[in-house]
N, C-alpha and C positions, 0 to 999 in steps of 0.2 A: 575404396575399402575392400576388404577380402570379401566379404558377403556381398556388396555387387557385383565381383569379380566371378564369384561363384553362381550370383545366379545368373549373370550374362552368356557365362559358359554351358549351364545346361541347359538357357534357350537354344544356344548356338548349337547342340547337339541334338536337341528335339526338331529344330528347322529342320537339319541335314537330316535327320533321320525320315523325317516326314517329307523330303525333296527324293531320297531313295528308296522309299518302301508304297510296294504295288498296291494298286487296290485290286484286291483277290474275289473273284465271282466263280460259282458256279460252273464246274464243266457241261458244257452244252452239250457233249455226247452221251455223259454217264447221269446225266442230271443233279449230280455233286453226290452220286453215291461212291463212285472212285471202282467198282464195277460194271462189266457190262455180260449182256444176259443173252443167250443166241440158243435158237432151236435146232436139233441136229438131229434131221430124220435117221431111224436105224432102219433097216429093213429088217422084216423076216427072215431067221433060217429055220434049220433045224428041232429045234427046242421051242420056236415060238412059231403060232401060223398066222402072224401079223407083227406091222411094224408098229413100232411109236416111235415116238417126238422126245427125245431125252434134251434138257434144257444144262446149259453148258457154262462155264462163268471164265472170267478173263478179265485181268488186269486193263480197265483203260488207257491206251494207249496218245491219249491228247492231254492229259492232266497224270500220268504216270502211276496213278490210283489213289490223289492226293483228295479226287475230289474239287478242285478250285484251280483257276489257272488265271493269268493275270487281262485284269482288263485294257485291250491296244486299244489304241488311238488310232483314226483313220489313216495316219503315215507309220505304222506298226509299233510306234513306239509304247510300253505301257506307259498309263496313265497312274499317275503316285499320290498320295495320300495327302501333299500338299496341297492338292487341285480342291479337296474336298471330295465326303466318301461318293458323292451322285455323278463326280464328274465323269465326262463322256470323253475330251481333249487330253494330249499330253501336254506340260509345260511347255513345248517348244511351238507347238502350235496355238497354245494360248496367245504368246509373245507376240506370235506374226499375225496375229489377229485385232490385236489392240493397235 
């Protein structure tokens, strides 16, 4: 019948989708703010008779300032939404595991 044809198909599109979409965590260098923050001593001149500490911002450059980057598997591959959101393996490593 067309309605299990239809709902066959948009399991089949939900699987794939969920075989190709990463599970997204956290940049571990900007801490998921998608910036990073650095102190940049100035010295003294002229107009001041001390330096400071001017604080400086910059685009993340491991998450590209998104904030979240994808979680690898210990053979680099990421790890997809199929596995489930805790998994730590990617599918292919799951495979050779079982």
């Amino acid at each position: 019948s067309k309605v299990w044809r239809f709902v066959m198909g948009k399991m089949k599109d939900l699987l794939i989708e969920l075989q190709e979409t990463p599970i997204m965590v956290p940049c571990p260098d900007c801490l998921g703010e998608g910036d990073i923050f650095y102190e940049v001593p100035r010295p003294h001149g002229p107009d001041r008779d001390v330096g400071v500490i001017d604080i400086e911002m910059e685009i993340c450059e491991t998450c590209s300032g998104d904030g979240r980057i994808e979680r690898l598997c210990d053979c680099g591959e990421p790890v997809t939404k199929i596995m489930g959101q805790d998994a730590e393996i990617c599918m292919e490593c799951a495979d050779e595991n079982v």
